[in-house]
C-alpha positions in Angstrom: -72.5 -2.2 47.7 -70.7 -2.0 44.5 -71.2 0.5 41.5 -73.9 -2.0 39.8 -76.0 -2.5 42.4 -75.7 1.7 43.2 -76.9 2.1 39.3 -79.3 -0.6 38.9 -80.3 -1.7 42.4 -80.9 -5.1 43.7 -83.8 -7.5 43.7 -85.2 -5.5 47.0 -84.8 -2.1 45.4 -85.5 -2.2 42.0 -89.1 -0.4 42.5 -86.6 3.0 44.3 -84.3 2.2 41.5 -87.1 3.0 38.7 -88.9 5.4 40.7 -85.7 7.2 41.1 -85.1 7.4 37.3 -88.0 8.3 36.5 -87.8 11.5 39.3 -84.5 12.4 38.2 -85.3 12.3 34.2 -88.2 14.7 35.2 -85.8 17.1 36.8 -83.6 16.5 34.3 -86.4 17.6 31.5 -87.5 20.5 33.2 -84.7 21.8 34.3 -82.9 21.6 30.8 -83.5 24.8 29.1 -82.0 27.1 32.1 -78.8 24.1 32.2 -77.9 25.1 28.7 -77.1 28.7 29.9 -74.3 26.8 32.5 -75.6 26.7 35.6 -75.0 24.6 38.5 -78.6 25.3 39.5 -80.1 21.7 37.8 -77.7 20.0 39.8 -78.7 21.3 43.3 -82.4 20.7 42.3 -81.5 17.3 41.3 -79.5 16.1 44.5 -82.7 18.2 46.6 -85.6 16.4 44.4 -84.6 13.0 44.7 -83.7 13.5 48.6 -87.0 15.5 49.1 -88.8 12.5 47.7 -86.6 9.8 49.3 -87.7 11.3 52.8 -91.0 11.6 51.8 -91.4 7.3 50.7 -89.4 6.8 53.6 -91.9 8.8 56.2 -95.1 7.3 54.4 -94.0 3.6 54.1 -92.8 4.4 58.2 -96.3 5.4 58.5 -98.1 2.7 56.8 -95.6 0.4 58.2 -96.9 1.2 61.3 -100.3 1.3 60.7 -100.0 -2.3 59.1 -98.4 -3.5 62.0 -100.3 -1.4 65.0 -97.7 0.2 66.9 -94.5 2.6 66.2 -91.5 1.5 64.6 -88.4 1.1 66.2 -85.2 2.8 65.4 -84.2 -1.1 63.4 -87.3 -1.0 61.3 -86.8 2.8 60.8 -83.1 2.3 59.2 -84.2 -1.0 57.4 -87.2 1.4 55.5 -84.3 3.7 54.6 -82.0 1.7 53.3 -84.3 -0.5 50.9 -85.8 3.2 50.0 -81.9 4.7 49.6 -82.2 3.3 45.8 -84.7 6.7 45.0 -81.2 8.6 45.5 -78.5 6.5 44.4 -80.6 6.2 41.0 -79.7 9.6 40.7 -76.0 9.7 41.0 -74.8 9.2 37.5 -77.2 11.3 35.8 -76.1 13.9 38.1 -72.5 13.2 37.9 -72.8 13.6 33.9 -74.9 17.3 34.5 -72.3 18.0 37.4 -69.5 17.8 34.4 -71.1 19.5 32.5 -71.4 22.5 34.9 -68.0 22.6 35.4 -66.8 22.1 31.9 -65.3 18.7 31.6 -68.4 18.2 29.3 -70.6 20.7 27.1 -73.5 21.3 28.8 -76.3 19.8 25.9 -74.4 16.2 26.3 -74.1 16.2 29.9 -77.9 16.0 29.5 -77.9 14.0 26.9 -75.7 11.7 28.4 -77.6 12.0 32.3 -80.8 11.5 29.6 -79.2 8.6 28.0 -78.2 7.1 31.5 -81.7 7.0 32.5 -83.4 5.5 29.7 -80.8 2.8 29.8 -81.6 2.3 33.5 -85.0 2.2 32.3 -84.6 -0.3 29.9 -82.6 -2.5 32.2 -84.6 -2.7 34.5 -87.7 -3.7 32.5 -85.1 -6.6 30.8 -84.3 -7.6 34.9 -88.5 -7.8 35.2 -88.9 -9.8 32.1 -85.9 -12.6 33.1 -87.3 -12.6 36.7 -90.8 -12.9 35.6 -89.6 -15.7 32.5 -91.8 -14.3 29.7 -91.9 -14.5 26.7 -90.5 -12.4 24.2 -93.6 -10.2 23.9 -93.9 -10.0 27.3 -90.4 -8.9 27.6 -91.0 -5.7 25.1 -94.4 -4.8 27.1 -92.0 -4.4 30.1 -89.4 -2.8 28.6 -91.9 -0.6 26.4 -93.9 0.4 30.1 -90.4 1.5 31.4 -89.3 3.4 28.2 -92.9 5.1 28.0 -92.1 6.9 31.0 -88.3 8.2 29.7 -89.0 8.7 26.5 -92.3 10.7 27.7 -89.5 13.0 29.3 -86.9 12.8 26.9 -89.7 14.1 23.8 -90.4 16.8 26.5 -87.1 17.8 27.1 -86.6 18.0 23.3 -88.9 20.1 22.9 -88.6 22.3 25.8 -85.2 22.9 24.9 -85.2 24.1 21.5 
């Protein structure tokens, strides 16, 4: 797996991938005004949020795997769910790298977050562009699906703005 596909996912885990994003901008926005004081706090609930959740899609898509399918997964099927679900995490590794310089003072700790912030809008956007290509529309099509993506970040990053001052 190389650093892209960490960041932006693959054509099976672009849905983890956005989730992901979206998870870790919410962390990101609530935990902002307590960050500013320097503490490594938003990066332990970051790394525990996106885990937390990445269990919990893994356990229901086992269950509803297994319902679909009438009978219990095997250990195979188990890893397979995951690993296409592993994008919900690694969505969250540079944001949290950028915050996790910032708590140790490589960078000041407003543009960590703006930079983790920035990091995930861009993802955001990205991905929606991917969707567009995939899906060949047309140029207005390709702004709806960029614009549903951004809604969601920029949602969080108007909250965190505000929040924070």
């Amino acid at each position: 797996m190389d650093l892209r596909e960490i960041v932006l996912g693959t054509r099976d885990t672009i849905a983890g991938t956005v989730y992901g994003t979206i998870v870790v901008l919410s962390v990101l926005t609530a935990g902002a005004p307590a960050f500013e004081h320097g503490e490594w706090k938003l990066v332990v609930i970051g790394a525990v949020t996106v885990l937390v959740f990445w269990l919990a899609h893994v356990y229901s898509h086992i269950l509803g795997e297994s319902v679909r399918d009438g009978h219990r997964l095997g250990r195979r099927e188990i890893t397979s769910v995951a690993r296409r679900e592993l994008a919900i995490p690694l969505a969250g590794v540079l944001p949290m790298t950028a915050v996790a310089l910032g708590a140790i003072g490589v960078l000041g700790n407003t543009l960590a977050l703006w930079i983790a912030v920035g990091i995930g809008v861009a993802t955001l956007t990205i991905e929606g562009i991917r969707y567009a290509r995939l899906e060949r529309l047309s140029r207005f099509g390709t702004v709806a699906a960029v614009g549903l993506n951004l809604a969601f970040g920029l949602i969080l990053v108007v909250l965190k703005a505000t929040l924070s001052h």
